[in-house]
N, CA, C and O atoms as a printed pandas DataFrame, in Angstrom:
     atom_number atom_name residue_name chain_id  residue_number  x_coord  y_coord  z_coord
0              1         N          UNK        A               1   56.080   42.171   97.266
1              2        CA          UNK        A               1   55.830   42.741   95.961
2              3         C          UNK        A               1   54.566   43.601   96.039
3              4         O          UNK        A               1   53.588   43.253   96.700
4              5         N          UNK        A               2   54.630   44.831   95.280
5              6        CA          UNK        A               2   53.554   45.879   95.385
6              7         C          UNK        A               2   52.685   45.384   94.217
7              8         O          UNK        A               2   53.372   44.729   93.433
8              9         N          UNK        A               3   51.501   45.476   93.877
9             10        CA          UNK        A               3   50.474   46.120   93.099
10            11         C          UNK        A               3   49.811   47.127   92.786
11            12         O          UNK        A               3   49.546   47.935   93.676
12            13         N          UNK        A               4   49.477   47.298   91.787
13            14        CA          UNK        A               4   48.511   48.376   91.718
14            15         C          UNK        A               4   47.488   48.710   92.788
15            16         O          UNK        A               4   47.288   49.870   93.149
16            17         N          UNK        A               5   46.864   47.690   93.271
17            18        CA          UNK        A               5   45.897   47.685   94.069
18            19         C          UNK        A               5   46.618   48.072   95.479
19            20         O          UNK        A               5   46.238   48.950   96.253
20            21         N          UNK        A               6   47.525   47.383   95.605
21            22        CA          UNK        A               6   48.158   47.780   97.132
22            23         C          UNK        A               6   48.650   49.449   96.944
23            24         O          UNK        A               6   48.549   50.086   97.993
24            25         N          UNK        A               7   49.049   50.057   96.019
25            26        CA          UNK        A               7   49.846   51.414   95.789
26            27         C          UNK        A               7   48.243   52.623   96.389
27            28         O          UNK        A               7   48.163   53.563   97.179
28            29         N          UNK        A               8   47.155   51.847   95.416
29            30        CA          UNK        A               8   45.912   53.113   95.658
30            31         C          UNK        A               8   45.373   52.842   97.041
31            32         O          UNK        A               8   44.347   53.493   97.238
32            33         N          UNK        A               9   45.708   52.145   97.987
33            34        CA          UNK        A               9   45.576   51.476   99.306
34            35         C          UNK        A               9   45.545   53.382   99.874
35            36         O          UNK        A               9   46.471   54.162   99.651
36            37         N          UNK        A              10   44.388   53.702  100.527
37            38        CA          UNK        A              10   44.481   55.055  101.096
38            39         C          UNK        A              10   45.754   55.219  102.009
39            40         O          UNK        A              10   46.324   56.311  102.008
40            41         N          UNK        A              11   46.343   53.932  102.980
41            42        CA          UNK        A              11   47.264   54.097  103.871
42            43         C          UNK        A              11   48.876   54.028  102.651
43            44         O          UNK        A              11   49.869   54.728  102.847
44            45         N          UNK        A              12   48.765   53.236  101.719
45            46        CA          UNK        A              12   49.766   53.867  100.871
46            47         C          UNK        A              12   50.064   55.004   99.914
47            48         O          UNK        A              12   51.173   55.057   99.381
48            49         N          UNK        A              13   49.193   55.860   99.681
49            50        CA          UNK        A              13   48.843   57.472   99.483
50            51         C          UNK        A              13   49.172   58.363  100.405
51            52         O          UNK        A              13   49.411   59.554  100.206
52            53         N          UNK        A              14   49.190   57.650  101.671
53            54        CA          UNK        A              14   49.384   58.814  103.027
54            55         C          UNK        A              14   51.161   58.459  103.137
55            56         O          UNK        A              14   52.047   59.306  103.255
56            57         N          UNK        A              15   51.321   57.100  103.064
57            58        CA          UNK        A              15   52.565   56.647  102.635
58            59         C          UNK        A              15   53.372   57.968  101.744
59            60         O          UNK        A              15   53.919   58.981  102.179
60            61         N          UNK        A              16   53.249   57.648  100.824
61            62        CA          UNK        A              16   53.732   58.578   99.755
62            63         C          UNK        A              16   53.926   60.567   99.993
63            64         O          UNK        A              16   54.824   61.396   99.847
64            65         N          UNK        A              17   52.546   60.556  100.407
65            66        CA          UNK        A              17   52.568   62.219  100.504
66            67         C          UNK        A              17   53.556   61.903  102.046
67            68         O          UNK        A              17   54.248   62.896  102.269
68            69         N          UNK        A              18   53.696   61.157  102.760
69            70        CA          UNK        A              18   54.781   61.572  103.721
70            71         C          UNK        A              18   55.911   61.706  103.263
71            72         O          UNK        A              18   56.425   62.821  103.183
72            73         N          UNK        A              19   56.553   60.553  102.851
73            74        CA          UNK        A              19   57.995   60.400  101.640
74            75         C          UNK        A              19   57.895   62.048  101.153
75            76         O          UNK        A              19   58.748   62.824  101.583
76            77         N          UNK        A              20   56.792   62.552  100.220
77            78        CA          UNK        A              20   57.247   63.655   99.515
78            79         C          UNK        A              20   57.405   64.860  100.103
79            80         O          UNK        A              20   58.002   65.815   99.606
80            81         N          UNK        A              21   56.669   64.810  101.574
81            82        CA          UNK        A              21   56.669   65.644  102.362
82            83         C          UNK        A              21   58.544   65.914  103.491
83            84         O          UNK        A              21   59.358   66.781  103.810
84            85         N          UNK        A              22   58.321   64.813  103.598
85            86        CA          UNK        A              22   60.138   64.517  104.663
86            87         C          UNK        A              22   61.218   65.068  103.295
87            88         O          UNK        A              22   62.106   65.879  103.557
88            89         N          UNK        A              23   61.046   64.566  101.911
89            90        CA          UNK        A              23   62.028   64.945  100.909
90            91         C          UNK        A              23   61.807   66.557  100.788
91            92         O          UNK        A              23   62.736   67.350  100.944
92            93         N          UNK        A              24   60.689   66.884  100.541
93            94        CA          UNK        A              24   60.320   68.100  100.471
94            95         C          UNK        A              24   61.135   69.437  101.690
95            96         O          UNK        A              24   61.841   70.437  101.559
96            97         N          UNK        A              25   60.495   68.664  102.834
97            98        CA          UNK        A              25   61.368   69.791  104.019
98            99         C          UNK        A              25   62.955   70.061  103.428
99           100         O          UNK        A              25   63.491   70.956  102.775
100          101         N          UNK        A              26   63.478   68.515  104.157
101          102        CA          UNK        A              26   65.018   68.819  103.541
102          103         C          UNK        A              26   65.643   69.982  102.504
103          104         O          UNK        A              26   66.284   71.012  102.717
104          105         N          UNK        A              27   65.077   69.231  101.090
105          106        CA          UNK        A              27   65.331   70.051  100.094
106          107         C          UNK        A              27   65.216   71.621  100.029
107          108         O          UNK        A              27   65.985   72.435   99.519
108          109         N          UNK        A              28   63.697   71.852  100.883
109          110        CA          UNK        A              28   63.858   73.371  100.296
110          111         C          UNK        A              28   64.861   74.143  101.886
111          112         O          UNK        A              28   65.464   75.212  101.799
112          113         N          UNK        A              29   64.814   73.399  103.026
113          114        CA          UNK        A              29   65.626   73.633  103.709
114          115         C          UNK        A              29   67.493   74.186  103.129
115          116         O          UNK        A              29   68.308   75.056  103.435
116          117         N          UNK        A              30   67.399   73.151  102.260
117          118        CA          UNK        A              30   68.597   72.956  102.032
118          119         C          UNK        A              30   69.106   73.862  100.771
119          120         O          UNK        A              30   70.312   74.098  100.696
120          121         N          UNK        A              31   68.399   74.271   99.981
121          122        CA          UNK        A              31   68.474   75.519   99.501
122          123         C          UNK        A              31   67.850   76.995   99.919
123          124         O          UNK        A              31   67.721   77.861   99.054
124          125         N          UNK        A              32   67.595   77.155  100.846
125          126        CA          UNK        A              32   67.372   78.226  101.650
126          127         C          UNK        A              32   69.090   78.499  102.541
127          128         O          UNK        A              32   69.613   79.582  102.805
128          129         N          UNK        A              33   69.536   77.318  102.781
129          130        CA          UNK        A              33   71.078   77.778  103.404
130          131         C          UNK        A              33   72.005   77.895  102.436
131          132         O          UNK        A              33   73.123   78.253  102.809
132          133         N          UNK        A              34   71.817   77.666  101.171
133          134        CA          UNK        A              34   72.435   77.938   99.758
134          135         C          UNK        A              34   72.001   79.200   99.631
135          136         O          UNK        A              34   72.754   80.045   99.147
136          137         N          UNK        A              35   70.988   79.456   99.960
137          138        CA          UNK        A              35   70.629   81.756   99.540
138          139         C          UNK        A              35   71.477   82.010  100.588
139          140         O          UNK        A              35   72.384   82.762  100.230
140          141         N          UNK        A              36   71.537   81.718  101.619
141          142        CA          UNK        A              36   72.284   82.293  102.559
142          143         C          UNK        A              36   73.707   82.669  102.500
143          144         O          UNK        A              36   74.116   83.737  102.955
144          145         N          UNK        A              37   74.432   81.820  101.959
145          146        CA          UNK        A              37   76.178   81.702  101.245
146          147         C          UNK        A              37   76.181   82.155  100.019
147          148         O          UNK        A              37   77.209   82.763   99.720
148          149         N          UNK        A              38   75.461   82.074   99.289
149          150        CA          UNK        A              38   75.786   82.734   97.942
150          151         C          UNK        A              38   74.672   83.703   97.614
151          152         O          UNK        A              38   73.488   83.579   97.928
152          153         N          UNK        A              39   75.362   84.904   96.782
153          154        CA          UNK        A              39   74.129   85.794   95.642
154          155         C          UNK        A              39   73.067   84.753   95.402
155          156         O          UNK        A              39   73.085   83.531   95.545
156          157         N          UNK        A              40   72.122   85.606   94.987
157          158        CA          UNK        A              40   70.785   84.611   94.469
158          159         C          UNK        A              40   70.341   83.974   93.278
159          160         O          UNK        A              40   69.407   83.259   92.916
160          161         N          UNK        A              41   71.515   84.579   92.734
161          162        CA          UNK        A              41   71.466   84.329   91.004
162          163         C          UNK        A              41   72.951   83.043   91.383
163          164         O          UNK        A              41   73.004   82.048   90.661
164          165         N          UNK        A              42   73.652   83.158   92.122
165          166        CA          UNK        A              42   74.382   81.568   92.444
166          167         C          UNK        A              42   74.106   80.939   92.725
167          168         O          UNK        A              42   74.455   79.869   92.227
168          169         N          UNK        A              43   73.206   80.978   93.800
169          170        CA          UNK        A              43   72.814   79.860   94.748
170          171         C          UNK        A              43   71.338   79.173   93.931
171          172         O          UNK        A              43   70.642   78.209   94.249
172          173         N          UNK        A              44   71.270   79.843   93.123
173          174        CA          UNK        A              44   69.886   79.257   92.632
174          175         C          UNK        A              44   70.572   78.687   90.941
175          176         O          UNK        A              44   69.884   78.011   90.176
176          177         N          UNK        A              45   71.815   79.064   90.661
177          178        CA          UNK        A              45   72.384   78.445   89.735
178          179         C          UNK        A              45   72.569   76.645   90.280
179          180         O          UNK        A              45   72.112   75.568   89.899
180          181         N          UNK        A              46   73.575   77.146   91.446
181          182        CA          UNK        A              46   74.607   75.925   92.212
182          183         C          UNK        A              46   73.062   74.906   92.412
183          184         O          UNK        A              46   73.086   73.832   91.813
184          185         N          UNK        A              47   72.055   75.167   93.049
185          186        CA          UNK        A              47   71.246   74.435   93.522
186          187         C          UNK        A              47   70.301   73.593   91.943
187          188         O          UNK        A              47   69.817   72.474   91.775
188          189         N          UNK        A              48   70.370   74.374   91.386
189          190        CA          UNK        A              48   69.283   74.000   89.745
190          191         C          UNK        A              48   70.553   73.056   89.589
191          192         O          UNK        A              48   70.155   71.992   90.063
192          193         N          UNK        A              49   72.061   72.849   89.116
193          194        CA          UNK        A              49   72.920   72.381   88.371
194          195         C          UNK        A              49   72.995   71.292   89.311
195          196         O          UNK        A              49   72.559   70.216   88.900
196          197         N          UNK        A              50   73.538   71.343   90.702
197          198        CA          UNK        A              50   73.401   69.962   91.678
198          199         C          UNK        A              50   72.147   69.227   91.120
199          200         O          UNK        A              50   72.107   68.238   90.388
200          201         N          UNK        A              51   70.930   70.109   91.759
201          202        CA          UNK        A              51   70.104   68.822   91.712
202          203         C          UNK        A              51   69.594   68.258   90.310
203          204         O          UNK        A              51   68.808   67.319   90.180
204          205         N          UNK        A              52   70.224   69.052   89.210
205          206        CA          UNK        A              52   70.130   68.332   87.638
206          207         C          UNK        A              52   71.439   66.776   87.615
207          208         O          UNK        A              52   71.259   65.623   87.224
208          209         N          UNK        A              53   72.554   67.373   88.150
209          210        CA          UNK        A              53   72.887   66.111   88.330
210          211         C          UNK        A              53   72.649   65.155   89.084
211          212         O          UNK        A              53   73.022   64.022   88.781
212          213         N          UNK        A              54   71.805   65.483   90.514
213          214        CA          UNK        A              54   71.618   64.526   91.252
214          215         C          UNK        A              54   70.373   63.615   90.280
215          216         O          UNK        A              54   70.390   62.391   90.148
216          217         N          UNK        A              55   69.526   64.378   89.781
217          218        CA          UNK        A              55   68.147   63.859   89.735
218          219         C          UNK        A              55   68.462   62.707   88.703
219          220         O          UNK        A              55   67.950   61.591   88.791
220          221         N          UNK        A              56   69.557   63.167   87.488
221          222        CA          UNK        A              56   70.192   62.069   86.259
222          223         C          UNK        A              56   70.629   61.135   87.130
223          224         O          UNK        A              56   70.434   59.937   86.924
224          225         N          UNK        A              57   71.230   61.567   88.130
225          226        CA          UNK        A              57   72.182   60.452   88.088
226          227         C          UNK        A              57   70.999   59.070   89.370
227          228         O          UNK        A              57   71.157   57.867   89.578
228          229         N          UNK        A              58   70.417   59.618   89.665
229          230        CA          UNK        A              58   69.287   58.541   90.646
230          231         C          UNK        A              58   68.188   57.927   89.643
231          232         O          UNK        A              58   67.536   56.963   90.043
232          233         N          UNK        A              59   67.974   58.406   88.454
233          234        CA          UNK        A              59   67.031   58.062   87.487
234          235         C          UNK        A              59   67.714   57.223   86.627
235          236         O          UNK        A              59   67.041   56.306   86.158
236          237         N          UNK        A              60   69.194   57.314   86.207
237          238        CA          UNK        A              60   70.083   56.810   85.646
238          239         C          UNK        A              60   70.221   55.251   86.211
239          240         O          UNK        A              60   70.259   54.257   85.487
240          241         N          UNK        A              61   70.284   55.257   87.561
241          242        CA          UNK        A              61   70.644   54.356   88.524
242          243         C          UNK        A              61   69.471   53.257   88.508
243          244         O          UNK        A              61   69.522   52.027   88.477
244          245         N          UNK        A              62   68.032   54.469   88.552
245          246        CA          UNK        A              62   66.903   53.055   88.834
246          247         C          UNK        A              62   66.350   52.598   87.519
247          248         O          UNK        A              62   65.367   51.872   87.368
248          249         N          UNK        A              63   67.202   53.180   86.472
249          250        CA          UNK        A              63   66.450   52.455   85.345
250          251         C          UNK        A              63   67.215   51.409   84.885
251          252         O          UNK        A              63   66.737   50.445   84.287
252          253         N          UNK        A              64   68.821   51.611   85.232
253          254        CA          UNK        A              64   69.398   50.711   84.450
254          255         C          UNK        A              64   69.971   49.546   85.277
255          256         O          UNK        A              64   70.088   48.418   84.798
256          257         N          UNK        A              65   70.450   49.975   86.992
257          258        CA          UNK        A              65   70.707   49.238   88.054
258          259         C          UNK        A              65   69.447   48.758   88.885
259          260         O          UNK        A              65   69.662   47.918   89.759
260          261         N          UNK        A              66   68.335   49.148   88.722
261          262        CA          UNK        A              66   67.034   48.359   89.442
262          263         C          UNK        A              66   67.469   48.889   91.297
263          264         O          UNK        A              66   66.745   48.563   92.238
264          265         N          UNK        A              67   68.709   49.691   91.458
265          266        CA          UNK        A              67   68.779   49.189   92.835
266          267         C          UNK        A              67   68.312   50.841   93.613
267          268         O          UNK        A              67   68.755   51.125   94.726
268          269         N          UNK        A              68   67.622   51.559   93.039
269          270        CA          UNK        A              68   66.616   52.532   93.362
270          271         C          UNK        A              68   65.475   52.014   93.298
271          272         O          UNK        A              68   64.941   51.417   92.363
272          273         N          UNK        A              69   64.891   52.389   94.895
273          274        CA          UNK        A              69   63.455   51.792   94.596
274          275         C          UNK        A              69   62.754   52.511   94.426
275          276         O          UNK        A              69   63.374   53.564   94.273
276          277         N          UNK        A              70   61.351   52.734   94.306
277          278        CA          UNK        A              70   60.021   53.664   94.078
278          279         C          UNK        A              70   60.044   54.583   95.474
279          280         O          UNK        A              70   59.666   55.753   95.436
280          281         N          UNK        A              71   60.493   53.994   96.651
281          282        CA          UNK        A              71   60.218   54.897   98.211
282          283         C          UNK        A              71   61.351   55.900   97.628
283          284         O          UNK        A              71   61.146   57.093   97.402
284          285         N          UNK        A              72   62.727   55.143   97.397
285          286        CA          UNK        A              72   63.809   56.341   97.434
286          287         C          UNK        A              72   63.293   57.343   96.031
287          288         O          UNK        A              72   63.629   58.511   95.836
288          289         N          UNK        A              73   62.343   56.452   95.112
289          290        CA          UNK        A              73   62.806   57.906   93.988
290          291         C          UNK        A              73   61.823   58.843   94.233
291          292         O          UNK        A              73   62.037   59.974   93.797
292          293         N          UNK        A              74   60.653   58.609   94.911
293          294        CA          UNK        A              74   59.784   59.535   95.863
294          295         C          UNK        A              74   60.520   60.224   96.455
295          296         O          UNK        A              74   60.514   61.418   96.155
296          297         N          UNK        A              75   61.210   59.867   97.256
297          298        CA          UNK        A              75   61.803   60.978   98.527
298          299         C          UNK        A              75   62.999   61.828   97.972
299          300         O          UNK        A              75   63.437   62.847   98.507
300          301         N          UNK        A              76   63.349   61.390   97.094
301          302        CA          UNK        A              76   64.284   62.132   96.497
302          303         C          UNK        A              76   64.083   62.877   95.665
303          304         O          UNK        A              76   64.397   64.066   95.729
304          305         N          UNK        A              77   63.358   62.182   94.446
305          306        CA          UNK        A              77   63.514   63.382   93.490
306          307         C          UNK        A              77   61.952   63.769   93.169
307          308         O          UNK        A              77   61.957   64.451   92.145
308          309         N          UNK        A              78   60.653   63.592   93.649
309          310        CA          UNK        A              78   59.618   64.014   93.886
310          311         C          UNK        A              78   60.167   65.064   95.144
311          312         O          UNK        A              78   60.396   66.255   94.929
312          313         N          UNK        A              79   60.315   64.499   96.315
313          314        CA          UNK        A              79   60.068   65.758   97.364
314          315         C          UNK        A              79   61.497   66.291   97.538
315          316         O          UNK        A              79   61.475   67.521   97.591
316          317         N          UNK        A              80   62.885   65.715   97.658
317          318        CA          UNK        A              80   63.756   66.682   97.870
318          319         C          UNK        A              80   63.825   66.999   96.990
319          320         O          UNK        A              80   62.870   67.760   96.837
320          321         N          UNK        A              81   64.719   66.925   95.603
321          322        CA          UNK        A              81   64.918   67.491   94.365
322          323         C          UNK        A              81   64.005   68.356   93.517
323          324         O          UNK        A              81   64.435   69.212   92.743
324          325         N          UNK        A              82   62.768   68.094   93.698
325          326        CA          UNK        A              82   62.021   69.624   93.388
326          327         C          UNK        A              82   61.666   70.610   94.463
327          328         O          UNK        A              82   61.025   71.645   94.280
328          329         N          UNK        A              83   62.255   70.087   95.850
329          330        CA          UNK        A              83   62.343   70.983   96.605
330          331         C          UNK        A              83   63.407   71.727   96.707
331          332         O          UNK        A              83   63.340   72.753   97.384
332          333         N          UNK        A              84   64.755   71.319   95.979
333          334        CA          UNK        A              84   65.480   71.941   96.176
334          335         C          UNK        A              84   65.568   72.814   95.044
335          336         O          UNK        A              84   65.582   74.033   95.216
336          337         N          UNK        A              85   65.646   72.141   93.537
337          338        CA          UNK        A              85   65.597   73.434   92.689
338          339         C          UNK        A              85   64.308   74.067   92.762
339          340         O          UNK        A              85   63.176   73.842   93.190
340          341         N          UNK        A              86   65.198   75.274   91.947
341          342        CA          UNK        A              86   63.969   76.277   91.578
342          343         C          UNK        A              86   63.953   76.787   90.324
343          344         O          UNK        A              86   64.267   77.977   90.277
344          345         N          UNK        A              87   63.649   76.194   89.141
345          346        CA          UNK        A              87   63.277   77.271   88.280
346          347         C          UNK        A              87   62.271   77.940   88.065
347          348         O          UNK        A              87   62.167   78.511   86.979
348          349         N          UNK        A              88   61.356   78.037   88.948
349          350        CA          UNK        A              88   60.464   79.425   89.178
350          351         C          UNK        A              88   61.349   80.404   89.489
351          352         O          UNK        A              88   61.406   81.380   88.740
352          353         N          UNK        A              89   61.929   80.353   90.278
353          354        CA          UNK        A              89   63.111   81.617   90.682
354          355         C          UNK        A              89   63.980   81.977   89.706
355          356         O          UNK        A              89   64.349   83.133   89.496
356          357         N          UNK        A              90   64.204   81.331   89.305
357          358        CA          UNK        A              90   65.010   81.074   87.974
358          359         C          UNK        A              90   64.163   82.045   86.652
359          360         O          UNK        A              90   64.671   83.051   86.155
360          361         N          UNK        A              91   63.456   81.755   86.444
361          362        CA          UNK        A              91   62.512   82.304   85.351
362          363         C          UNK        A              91   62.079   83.578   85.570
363          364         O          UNK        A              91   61.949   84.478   84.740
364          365         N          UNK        A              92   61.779   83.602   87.198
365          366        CA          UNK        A              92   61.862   85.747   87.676
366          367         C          UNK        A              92   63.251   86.193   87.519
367          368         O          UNK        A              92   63.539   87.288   87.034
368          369         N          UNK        A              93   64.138   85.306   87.948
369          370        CA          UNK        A              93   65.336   86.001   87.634
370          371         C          UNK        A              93   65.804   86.558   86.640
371          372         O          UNK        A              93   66.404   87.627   86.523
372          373         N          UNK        A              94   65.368   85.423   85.562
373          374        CA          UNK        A              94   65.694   85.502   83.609
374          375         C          UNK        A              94   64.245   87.170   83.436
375          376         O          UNK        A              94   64.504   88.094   82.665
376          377         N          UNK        A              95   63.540   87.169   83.886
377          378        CA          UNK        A              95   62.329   88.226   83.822
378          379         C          UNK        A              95   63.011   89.317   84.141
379          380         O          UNK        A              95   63.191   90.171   83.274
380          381         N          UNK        A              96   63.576   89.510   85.605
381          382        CA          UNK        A              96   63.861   90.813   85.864
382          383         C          UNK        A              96   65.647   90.864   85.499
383          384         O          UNK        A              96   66.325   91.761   85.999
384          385         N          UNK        A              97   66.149   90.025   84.777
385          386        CA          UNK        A              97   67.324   90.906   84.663
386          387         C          UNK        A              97   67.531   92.236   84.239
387          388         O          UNK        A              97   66.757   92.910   83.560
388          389         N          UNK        A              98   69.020   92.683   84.847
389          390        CA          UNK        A              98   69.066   94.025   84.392
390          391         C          UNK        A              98   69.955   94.396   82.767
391          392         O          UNK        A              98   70.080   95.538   82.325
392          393         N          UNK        A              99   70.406   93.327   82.190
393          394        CA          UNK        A              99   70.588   93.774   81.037
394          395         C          UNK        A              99   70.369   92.921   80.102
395          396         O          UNK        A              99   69.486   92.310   80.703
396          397         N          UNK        A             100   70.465   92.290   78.955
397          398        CA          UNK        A             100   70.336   91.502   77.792
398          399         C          UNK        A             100   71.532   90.146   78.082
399          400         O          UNK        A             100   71.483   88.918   78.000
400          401         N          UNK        A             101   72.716   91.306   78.506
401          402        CA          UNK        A             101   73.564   89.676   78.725
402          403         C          UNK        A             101   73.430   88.929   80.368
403          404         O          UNK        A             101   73.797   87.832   80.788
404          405         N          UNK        A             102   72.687   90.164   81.067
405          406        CA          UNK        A             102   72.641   88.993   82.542
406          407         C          UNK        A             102   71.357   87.683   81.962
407          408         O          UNK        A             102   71.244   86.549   82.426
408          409         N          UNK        A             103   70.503   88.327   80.811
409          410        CA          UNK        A             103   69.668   87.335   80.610
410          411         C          UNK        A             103   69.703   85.960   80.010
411          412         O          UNK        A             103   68.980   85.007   80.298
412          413         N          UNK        A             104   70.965   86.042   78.855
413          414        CA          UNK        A             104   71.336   85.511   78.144
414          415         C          UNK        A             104   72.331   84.631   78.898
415          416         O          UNK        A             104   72.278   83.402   78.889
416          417         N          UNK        A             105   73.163   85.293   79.494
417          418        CA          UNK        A             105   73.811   84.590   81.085
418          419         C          UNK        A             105   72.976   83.577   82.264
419          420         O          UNK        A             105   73.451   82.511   82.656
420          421         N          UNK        A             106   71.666   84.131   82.729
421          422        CA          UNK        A             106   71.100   83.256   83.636
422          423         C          UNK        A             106   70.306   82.142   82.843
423          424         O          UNK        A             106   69.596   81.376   83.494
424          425         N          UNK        A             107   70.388   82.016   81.511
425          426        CA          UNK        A             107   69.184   81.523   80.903
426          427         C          UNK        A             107   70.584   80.170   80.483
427          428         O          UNK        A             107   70.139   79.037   80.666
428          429         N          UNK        A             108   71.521   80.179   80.172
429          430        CA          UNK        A             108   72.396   79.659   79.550
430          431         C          UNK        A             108   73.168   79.218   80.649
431          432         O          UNK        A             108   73.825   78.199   80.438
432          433         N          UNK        A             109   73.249   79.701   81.701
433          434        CA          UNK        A             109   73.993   79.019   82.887
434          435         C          UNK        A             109   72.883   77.989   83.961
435          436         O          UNK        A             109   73.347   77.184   84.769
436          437         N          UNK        A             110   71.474   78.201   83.776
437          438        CA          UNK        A             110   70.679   77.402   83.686
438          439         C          UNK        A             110   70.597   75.977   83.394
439          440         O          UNK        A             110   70.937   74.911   83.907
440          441         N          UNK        A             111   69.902   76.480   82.177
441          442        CA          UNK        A             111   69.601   75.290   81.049
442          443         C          UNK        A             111   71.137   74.545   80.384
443          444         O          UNK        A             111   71.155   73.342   80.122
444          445         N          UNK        A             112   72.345   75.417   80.173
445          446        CA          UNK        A             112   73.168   74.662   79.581
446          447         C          UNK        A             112   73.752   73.946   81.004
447          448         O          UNK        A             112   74.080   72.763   80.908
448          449         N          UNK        A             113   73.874   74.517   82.130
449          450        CA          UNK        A             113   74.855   73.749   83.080
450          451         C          UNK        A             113   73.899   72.228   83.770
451          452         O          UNK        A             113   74.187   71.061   84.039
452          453         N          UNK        A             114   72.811   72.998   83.822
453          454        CA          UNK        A             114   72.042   71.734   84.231
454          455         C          UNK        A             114   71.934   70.471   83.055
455          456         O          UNK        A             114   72.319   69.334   83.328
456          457         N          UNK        A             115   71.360   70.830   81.722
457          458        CA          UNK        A             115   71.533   69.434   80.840
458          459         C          UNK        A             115   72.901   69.178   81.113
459          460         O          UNK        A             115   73.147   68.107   81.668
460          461         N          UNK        A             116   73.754   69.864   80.865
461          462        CA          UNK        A             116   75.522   69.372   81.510
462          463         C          UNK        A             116   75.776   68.450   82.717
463          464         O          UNK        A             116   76.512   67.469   82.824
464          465         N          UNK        A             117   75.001   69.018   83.541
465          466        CA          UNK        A             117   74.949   68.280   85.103
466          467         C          UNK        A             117   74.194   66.752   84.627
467          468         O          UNK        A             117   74.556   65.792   85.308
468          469         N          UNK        A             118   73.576   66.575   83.952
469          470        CA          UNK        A             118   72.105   65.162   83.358
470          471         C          UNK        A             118   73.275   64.638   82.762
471          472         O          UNK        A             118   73.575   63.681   83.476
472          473         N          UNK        A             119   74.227   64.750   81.711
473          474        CA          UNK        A             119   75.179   64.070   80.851
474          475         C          UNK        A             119   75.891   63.410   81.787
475          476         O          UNK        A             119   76.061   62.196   81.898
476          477         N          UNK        A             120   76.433   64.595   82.676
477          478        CA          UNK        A             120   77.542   64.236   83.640
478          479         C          UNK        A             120   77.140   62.308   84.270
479          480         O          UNK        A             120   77.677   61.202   84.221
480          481         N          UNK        A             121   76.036   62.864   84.741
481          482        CA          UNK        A             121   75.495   61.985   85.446
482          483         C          UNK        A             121   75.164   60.657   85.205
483          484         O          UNK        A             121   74.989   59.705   85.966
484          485         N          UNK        A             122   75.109   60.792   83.897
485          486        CA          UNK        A             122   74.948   59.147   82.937
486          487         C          UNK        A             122   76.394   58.818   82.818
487          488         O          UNK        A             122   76.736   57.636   82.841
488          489         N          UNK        A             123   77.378   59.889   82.677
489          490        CA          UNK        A             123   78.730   59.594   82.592
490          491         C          UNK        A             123   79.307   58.780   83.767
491          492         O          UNK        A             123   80.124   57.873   83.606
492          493         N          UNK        A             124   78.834   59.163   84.929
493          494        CA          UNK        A             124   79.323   58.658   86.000
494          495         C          UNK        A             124   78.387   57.272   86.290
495          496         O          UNK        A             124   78.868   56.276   86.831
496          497         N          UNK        A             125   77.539   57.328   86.022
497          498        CA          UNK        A             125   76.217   55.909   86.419
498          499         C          UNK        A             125   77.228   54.777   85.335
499          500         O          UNK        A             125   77.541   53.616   85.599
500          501         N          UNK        A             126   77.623   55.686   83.915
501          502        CA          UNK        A             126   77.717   54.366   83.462
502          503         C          UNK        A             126   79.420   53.697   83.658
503          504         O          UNK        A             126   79.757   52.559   83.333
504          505         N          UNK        A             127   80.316   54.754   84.272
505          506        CA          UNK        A             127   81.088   54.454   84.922
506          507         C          UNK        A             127   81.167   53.388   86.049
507          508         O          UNK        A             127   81.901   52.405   86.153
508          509         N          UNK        A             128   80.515   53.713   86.594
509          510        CA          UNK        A             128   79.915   52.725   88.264
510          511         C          UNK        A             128   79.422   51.715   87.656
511          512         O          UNK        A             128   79.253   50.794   88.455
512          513         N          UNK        A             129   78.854   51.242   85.739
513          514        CA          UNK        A             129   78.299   49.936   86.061
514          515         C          UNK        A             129   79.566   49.105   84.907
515          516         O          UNK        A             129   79.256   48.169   84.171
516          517         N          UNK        A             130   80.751   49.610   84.973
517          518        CA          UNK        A             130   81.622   49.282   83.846
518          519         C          UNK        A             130   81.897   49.494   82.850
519          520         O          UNK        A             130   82.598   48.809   82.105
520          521         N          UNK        A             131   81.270   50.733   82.597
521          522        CA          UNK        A             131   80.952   51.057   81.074
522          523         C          UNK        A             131   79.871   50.260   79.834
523          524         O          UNK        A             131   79.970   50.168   78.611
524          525         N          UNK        A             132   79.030   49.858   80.639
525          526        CA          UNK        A             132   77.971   49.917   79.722
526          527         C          UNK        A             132   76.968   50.786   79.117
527          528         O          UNK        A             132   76.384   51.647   79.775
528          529         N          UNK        A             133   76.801   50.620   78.127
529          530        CA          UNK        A             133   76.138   51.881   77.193
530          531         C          UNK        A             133   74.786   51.738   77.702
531          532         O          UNK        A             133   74.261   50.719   78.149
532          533         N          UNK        A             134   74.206   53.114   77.550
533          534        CA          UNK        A             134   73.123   53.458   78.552
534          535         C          UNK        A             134   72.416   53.683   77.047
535          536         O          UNK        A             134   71.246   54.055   76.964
């Protein structure tokens, strides 16, 4: 069992920034070969909407199943999952579009597909625990 006291432990800080660091590579690795296969306005869609559902559905998991621990939700959705999306890119994109509806388009395929992807994701968590209400 952890404590407070054991967590601010300098060797469990170095702990941690490693976790966020190993999640971190992956992730932005892993959307860098997503620019590669798709336009940039897709791949930075596909990658924001995945990791909106991934991130629900692992937050979903450790709040209501306990069986996510603090290492995995570090490595996951501290260092891979904000390594993998981007809405900084996202937000130059919504900046430099070239017309009113690519804006209204990247801003809405964004924000609506990703909260979509978060629903999804409670949909399926609460599937996996029998249908209990979340």
């Amino acid at each position: 069992m952890t404590t407070d006291t054991s967590r601010s432990h300098p060797l469990a800080r170095l702990e941690t920034l490693a976790l966020i660091g190993i999640g971190g590579f992956a992730g932005a690795n892993l959307r860098f070969f997503a620019l590669g296969l798709f336009s940039e306005i897709g791949a930075v869609l596909l990658v924001n909407v995945v990791g909106s559902f991934v991130l629900g559905f692992l937050l979903y998991e450790a709040q209501y199943t306990g069986i996510v621990d603090r290492q995995s939700r570090i490595v996951f959705t501290t260092g891979f999952l904000s390594s993998l999306t981007t809405y900084s890119t996202f937000a130059v994109q919504t900046a430099l579009a070239a017309s009113p509806v690519w804006f209204v388009a990247i801003v809405v395929g964004n924000y609506g597909l990703g909260f979509a992807g978060v629903l999804a994701s409670r949909a399926l968590s609460r599937r996996l625990r029998g249908g209990a209400s979340v």
